[in-house]
C-alpha positions as CSV (number, residue, x, y, z in Angstrom):
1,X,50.8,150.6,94.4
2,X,53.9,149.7,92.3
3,X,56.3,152.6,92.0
4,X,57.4,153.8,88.5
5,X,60.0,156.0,87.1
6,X,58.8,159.8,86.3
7,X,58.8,159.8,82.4
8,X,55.9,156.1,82.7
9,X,54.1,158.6,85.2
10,X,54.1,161.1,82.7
11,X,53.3,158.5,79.6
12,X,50.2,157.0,82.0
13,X,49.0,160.2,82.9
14,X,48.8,161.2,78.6
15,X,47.1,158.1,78.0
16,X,44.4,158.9,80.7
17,X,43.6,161.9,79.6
18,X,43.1,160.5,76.1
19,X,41.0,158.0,76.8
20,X,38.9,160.6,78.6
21,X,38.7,162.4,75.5
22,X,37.4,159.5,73.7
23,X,40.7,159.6,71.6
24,X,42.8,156.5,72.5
25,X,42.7,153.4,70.5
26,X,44.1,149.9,71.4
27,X,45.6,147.8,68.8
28,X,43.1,146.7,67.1
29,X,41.7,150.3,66.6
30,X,38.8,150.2,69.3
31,X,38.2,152.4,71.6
32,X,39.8,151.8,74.8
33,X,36.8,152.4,78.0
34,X,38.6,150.7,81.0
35,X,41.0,152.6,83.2
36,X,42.9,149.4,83.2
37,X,43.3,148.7,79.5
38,X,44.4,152.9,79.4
39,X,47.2,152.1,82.2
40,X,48.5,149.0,80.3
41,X,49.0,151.0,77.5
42,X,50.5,153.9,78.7
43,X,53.3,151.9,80.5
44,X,54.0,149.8,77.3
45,X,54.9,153.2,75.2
46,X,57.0,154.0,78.4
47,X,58.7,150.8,77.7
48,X,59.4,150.9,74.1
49,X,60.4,155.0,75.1
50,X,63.0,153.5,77.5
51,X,61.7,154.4,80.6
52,X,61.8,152.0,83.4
53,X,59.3,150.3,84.4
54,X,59.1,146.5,85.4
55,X,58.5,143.5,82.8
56,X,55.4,142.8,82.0
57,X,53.8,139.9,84.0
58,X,53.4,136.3,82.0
């Protein structure tokens, strides 16, 4: 598994635990289901926070 820096850890692991809640939204203001989806969006906040974490894959 790819390694990222502590503060996208921490942004992932936030994002997680909201979409287990039923609280996090994508976008498009649907709720977000897949672990995947929840992951993506955790390390894109970390992004635009300044953490590092690699570019996203075209």
């Amino acid at each position: 598994m790819a390694k990222y820096s502590e503060k996208a850890g921490e942004k992932v692991e936030k994002t997680m635990h909201e979409m287990k809640e039923g609280k996090l939204k994508s976008g498009s203001g649907k709720k977000v289901t897949s672990k995947k989806q929840a992951v993506a969006i955790g390390l894109s906040e970390a992004r635009k926070a300044g953490a590092k974490v690699p570019k996203k894959k075209d």
